[in-house]
C-alpha positions as CSV (number, residue, x, y, z in Angstrom):
1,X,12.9,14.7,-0.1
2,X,13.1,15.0,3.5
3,X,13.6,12.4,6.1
4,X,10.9,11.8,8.7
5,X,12.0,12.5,12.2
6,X,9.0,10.1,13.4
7,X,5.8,9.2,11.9
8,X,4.7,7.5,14.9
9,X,1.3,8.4,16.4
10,X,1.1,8.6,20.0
11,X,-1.2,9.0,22.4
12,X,-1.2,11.6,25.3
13,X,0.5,9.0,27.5
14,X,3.0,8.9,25.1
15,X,1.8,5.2,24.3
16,X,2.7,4.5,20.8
17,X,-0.1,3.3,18.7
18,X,0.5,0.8,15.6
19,X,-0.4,2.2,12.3
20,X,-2.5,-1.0,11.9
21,X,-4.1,-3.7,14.0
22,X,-7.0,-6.4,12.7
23,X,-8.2,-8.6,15.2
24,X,-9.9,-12.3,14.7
25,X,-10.4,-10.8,11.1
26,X,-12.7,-13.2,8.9
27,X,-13.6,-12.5,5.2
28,X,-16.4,-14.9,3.5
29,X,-18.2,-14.2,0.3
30,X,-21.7,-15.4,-1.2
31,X,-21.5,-18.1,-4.2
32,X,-25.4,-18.8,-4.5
33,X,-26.4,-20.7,-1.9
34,X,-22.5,-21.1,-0.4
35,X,-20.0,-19.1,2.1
36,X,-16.8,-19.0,0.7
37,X,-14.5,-18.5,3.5
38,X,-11.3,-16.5,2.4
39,X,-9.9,-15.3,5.9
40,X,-10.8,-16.8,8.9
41,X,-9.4,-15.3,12.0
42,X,-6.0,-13.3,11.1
43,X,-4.9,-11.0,14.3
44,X,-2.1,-8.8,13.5
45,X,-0.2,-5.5,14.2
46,X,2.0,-3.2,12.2
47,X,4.1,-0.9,14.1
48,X,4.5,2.5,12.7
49,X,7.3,3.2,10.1
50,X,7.4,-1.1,9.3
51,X,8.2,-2.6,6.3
52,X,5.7,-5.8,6.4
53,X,5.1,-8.3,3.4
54,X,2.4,-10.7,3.6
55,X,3.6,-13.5,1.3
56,X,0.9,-16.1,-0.1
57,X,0.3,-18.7,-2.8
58,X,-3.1,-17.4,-5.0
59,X,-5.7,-17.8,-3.4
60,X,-4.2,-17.9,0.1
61,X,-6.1,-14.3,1.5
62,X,-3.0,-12.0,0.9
63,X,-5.2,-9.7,-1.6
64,X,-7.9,-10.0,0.9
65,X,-6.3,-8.9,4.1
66,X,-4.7,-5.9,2.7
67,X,-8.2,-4.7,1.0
68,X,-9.6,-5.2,4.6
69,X,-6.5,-3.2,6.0
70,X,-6.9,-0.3,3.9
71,X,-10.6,-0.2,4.2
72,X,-11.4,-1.4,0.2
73,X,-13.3,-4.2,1.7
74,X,-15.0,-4.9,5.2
75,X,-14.5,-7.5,7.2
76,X,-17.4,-10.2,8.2
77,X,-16.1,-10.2,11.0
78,X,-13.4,-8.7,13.5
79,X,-12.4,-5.4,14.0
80,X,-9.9,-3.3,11.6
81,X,-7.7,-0.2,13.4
82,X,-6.2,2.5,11.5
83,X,-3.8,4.4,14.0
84,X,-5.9,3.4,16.8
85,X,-9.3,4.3,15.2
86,X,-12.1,1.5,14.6
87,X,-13.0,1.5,10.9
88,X,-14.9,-1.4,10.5
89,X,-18.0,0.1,10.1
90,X,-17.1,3.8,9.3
91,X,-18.7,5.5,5.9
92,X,-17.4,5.4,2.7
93,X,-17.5,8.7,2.8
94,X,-15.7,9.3,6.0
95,X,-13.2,6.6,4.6
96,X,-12.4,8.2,1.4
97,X,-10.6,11.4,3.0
98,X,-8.0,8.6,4.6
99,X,-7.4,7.0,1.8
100,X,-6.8,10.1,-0.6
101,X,-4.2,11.4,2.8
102,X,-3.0,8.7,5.2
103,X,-3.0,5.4,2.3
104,X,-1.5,5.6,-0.9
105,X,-1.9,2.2,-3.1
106,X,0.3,0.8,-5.5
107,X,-1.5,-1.6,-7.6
108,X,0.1,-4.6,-10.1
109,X,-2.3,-3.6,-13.2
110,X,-1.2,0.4,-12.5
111,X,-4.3,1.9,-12.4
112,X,-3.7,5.0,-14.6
113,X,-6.0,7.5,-16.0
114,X,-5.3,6.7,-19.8
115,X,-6.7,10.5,-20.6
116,X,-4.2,12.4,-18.4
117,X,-0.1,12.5,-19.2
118,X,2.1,11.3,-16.4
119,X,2.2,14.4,-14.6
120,X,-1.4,14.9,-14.3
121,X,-1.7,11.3,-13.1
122,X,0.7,11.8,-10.5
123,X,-0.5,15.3,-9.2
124,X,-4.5,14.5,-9.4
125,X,-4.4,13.2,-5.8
126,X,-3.1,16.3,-4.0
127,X,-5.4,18.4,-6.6
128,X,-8.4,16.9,-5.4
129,X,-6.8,17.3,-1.4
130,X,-6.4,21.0,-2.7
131,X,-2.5,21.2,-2.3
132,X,-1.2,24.9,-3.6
133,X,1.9,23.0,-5.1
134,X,0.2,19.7,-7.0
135,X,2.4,20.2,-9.9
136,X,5.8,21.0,-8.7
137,X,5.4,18.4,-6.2
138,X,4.5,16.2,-8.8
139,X,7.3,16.7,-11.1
140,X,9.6,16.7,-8.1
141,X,8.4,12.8,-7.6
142,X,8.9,12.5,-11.4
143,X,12.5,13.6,-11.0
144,X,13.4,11.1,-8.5
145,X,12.3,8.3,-9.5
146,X,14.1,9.2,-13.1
147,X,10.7,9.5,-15.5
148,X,11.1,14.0,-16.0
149,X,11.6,13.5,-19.6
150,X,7.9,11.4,-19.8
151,X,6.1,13.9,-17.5
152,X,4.3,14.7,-20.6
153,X,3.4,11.2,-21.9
154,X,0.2,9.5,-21.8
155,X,-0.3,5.8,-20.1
156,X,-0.1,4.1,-23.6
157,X,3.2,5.7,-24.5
158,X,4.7,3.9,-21.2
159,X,6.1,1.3,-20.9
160,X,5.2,-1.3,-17.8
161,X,8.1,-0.5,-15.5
162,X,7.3,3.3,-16.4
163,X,3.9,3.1,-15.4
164,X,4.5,1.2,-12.0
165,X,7.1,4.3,-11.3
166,X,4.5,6.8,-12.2
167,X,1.7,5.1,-9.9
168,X,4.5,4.8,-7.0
169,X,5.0,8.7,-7.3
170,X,1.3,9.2,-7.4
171,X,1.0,6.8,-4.3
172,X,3.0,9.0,-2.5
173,X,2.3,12.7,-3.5
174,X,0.2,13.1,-0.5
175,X,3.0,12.0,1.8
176,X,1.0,8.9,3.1
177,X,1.7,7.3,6.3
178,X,0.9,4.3,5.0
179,X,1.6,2.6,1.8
180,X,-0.1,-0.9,0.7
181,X,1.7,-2.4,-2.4
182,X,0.1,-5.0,-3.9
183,X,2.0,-7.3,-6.5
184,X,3.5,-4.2,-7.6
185,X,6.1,-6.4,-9.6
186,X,3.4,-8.7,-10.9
187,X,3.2,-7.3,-14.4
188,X,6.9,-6.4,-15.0
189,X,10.4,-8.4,-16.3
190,X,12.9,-8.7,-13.5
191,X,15.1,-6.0,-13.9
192,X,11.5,-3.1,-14.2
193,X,10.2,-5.2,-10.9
194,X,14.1,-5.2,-9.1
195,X,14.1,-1.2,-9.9
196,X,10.3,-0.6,-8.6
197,X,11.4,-2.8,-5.5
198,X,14.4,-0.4,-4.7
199,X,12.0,2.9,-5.0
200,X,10.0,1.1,-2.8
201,X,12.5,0.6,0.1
202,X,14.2,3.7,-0.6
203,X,11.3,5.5,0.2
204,X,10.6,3.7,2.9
205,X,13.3,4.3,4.1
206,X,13.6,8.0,3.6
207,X,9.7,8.9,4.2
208,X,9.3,7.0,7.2
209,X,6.5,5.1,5.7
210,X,4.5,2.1,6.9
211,X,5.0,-0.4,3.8
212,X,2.7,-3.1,3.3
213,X,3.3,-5.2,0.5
214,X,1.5,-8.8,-0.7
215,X,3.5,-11.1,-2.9
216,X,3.6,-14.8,-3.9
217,X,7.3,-14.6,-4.6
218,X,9.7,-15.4,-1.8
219,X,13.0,-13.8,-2.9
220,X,11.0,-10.4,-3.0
221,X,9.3,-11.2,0.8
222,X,12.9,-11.7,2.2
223,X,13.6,-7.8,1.7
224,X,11.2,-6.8,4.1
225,X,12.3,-6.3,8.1
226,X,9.1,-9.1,8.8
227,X,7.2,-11.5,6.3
228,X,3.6,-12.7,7.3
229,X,2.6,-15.9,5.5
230,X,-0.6,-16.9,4.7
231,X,-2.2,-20.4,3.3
232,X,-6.1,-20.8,3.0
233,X,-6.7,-17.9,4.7
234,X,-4.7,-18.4,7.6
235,X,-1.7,-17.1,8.7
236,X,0.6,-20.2,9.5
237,X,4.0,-18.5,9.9
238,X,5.8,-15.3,11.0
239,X,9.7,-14.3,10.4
240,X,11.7,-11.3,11.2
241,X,14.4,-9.6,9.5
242,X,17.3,-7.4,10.8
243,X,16.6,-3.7,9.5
């Protein structure tokens, strides 16, 4: 694969724009007669090409913010920015496009198609974007990430760490700017979740990608270049990393 040059998007001045920005975001949900607040207030940016991990206890907001980030959920209130674009209150259809091109998602529970084989799984995206090449890309991503020999297989004939390799590769078929990982170690024994973690920065790394990734587990937050933590829906603590 190649190595981005710069994923950054600029404006005319030449002003660079973060790939994300939420401001005074709040998130509160209906239980009968209740508001549940699960966010209240969070401001943040993510520069272009960062590796961010917003680290939580359950139910501190982690899950939340990074649905409200990549446009799964809206917010109550504040405003969400998407390479300088306000989509707080754009469509579901005019959101979908972005997600299938500019987002990929890495979920912990996978996600797979349990009809299609590994291949198909990872080359549906850029067959619904209409990429000439969906297959070959696809078994190109299955060849890195060592799974060429199960391109054939079906979700039940994987095993965990498999299946989190195949939804990374179809995360990233469409060359995403950005890539959310959520828990994407939460299902898996240490050594599957240590080898999904070292695609993940290699990646990273190599693409140029914006990473965003939500754990509760410390020793897996300290890998990334800054750590945003949250408790009852606040953020109460920031720490940087050297690259």
């Amino acid at each position: 694969m190649n190595k981005a040059t710069d994923t950054s998007e600029k404006e005319p001045s030449g002003i660079i724009v973060p790939a994300l920005q939420a401001y005074q975001v709040s998130r509160q949900y209906r239980l009968g007669e209740r508001l549940l607040p699960v966010l209240q207030e969070v401001s943040l940016e993510v520069a272009s090409g960062e590796f961010l991990v917003i680290e939580g206890a359950s139910g501190s907001g982690k899950t939340t913010l990074l649905s409200l980030l990549s446009g799964l959920d809206k917010p109550s209130q504040g405003r969400i920015l998407v390479e300088g674009r306000d989509i707080t209150d754009v469509s579901e259809d005019d959101l979908a496009p972005m997600r299938n091109r500019t987002f990929g998602f890495v979920f912990q529970s996978f996600h797979l198609i349990p009809a299609l084989s590994a291949l198909e799984n990872v080359s549906f995206p850029a067959e619904l974007a209409g990429a000439p090449r969906a297959f070959e890309q696809a078994r190109a991503l299955l060849d890195r990430v060592g799974l060429a020999q199960r391109a054939g297989s079906f979700p039940h004939q994987l095993s965990g760490g498999e299946k989190q390799r195949v939804a990374l590769c179809r995360a990233l078929i469409n060359r995403p700017r950005i890539l959310f990982a959520d828990e994407p170690t939460g299902n898996l024994d240490s050594e599957n979740g240590r080898v999904v973690l070292d695609l993940l920065r290699e990646f990273h790394r190599e693409l140029g990608v914006t990473l965003v990734l939500v754990t509760h587990n410390a020793a897996i937050a300290r890998i990334a270049g800054r750590i945003i933590r949250l408790r009852d829906g606040r953020v109460v603590g920031e720490e940087r990393h050297a690259p």
